[in-house]
C-alpha positions as CSV (number, residue, x, y, z in Angstrom):
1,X,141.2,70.4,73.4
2,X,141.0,70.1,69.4
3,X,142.5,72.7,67.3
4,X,140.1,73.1,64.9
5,X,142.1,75.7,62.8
6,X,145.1,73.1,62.6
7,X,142.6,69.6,61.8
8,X,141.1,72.1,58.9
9,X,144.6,72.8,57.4
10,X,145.5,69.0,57.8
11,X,141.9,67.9,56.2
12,X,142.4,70.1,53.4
13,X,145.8,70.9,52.3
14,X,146.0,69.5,48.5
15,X,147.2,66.3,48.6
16,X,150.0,67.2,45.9
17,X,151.2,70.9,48.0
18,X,154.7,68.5,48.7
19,X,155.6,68.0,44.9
20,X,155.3,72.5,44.9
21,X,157.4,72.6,47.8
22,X,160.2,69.6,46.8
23,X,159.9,69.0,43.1
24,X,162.1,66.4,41.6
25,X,164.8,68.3,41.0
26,X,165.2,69.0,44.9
27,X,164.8,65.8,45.7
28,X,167.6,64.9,43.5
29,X,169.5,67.7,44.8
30,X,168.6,66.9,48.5
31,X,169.9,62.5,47.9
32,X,173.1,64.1,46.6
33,X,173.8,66.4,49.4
34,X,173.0,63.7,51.7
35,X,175.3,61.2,49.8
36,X,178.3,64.2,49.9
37,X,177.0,64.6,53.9
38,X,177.9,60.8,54.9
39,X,181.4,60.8,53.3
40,X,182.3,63.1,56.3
41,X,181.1,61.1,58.9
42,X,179.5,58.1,60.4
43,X,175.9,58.9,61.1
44,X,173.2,58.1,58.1
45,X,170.8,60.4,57.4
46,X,167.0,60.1,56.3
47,X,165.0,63.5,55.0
48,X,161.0,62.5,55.4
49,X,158.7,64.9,53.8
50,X,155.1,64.6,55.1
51,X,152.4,67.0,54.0
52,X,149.6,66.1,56.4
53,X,148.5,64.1,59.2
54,X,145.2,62.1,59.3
55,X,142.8,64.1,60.7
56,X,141.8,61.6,63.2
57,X,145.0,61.9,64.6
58,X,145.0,65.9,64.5
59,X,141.6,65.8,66.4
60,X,143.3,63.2,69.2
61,X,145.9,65.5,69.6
62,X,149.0,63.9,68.1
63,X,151.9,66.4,67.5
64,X,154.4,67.1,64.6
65,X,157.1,65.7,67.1
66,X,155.2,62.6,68.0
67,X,154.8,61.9,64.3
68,X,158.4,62.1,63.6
69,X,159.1,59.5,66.4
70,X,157.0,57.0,64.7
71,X,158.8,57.8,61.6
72,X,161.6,57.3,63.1
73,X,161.0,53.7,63.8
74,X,158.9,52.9,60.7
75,X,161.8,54.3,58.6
76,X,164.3,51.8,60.7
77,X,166.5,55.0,61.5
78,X,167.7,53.8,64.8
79,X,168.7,50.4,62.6
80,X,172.5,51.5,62.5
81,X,175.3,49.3,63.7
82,X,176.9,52.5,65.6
83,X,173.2,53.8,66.4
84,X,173.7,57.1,64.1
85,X,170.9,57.4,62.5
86,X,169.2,60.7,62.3
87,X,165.9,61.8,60.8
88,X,164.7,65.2,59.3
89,X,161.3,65.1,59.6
90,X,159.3,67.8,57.5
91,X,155.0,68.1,58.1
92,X,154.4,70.6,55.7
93,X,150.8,71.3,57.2
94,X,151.9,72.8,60.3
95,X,155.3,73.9,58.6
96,X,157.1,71.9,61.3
97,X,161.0,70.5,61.4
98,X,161.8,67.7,63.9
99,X,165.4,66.1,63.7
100,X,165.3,62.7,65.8
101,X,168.9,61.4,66.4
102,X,169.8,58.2,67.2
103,X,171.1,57.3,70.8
104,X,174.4,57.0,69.8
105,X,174.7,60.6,68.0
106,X,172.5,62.0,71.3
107,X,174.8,61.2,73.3
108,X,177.2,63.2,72.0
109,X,174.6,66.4,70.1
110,X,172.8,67.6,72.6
111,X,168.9,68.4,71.4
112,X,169.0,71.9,71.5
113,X,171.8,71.9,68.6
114,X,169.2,69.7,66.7
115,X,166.3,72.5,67.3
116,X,168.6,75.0,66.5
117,X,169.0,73.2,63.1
118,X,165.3,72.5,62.8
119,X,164.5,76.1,63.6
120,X,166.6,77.6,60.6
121,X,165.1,75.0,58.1
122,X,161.6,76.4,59.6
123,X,162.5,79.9,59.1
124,X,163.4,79.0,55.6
125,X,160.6,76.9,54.6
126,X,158.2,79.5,55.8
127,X,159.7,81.7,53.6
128,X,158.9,79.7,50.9
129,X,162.5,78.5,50.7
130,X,162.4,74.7,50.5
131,X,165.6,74.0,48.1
132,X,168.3,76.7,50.2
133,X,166.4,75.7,53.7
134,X,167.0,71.3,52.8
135,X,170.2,71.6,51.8
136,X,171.3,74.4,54.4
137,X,169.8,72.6,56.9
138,X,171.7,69.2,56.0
139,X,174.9,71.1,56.0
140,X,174.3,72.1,59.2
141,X,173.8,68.6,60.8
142,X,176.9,67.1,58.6
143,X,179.1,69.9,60.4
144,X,177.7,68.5,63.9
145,X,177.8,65.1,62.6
146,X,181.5,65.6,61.4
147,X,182.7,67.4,64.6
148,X,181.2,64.1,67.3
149,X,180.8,61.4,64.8
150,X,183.7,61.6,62.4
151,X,183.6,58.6,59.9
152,X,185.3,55.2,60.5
153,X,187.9,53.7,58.9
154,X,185.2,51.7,56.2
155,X,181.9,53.7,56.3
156,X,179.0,51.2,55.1
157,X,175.7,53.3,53.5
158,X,173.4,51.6,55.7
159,X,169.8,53.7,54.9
160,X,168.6,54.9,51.7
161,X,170.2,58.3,50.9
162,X,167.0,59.1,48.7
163,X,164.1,61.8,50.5
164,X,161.2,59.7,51.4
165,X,157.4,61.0,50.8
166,X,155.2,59.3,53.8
167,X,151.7,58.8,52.1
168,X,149.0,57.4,53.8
């Protein structure tokens, strides 16, 4: 059954709400705490902001967490020669956090650390707290990331460090 309330909010949110939400400044600020996050450890992070999902794909039912799956794999996350990639997946229309981690980091992080993570950022972000709730949120995962993952004797930046805005 359709959610009409959510395919409204998807078909309508202003197609520039994710510049209010992570100006330029944030983004900056977000890259940099990301670059800072991989000297401690050997995952790579990605931070994917997405304000809405095609409302055809609201109407057939398609979650916030199968969304950030496909992102996932579009972005080349899992693409890591020690499979560490993780994702931080943001859908701004149904003020959602997913955090995808590669096999070899789920191994060792279970999920519910990840949702954990993912439900702080949420709490923040509903707030209206994007800048505290990003950066929190990445501190967060580089302590996990640091405690299972710690980095290698010659860490390799293997994924862009910059936030990426998934237009359609």
């Amino acid at each position: 059954m359709v959610n009409f309330t959510r395919w409204l909010t998807h078909t309508f949110i202003t197609p520039w709400r994710w510049r209010l939400a992570f100006p330029s400044n944030v983004l900056q600020e977000i890259e940099q705490s990301i670059t800072e996050s991989e000297r401690r450890h050997n995952g790579e992070l990605r931070f994917a902001i997405e304000n809405a999902l095609l409302p055809s794909w609201v109407w057939r039912g398609m979650s916030g967490r199968q969304r950030a799956t496909e992102i996932f794999s579009n972005l080349r996350v899992w693409d890591t020669e020690d499979n560490g990639g993780v994702l931080i997946y943001v859908l701004l229309a149904d003020r959602e956090v997913h955090i995808i981690a590669d096999r070899g980091i789920a191994k060792r992080v279970k999920q519910g650390e990840w949702d954990a993570v993912a439900t702080a950022m949420q709490s923040q972000f509903s707030a209206g707290r994007f800048r505290p709730g990003a950066l929190e949120g990445i501190q967060q995962i580089t302590t996990l990331l640091a405690r299972f993952f710690p980095p290698g004797a010659k860490k390799i930046n293997e994924l862009p460090n910059k936030p990426v805005i998934i237009r359609k």
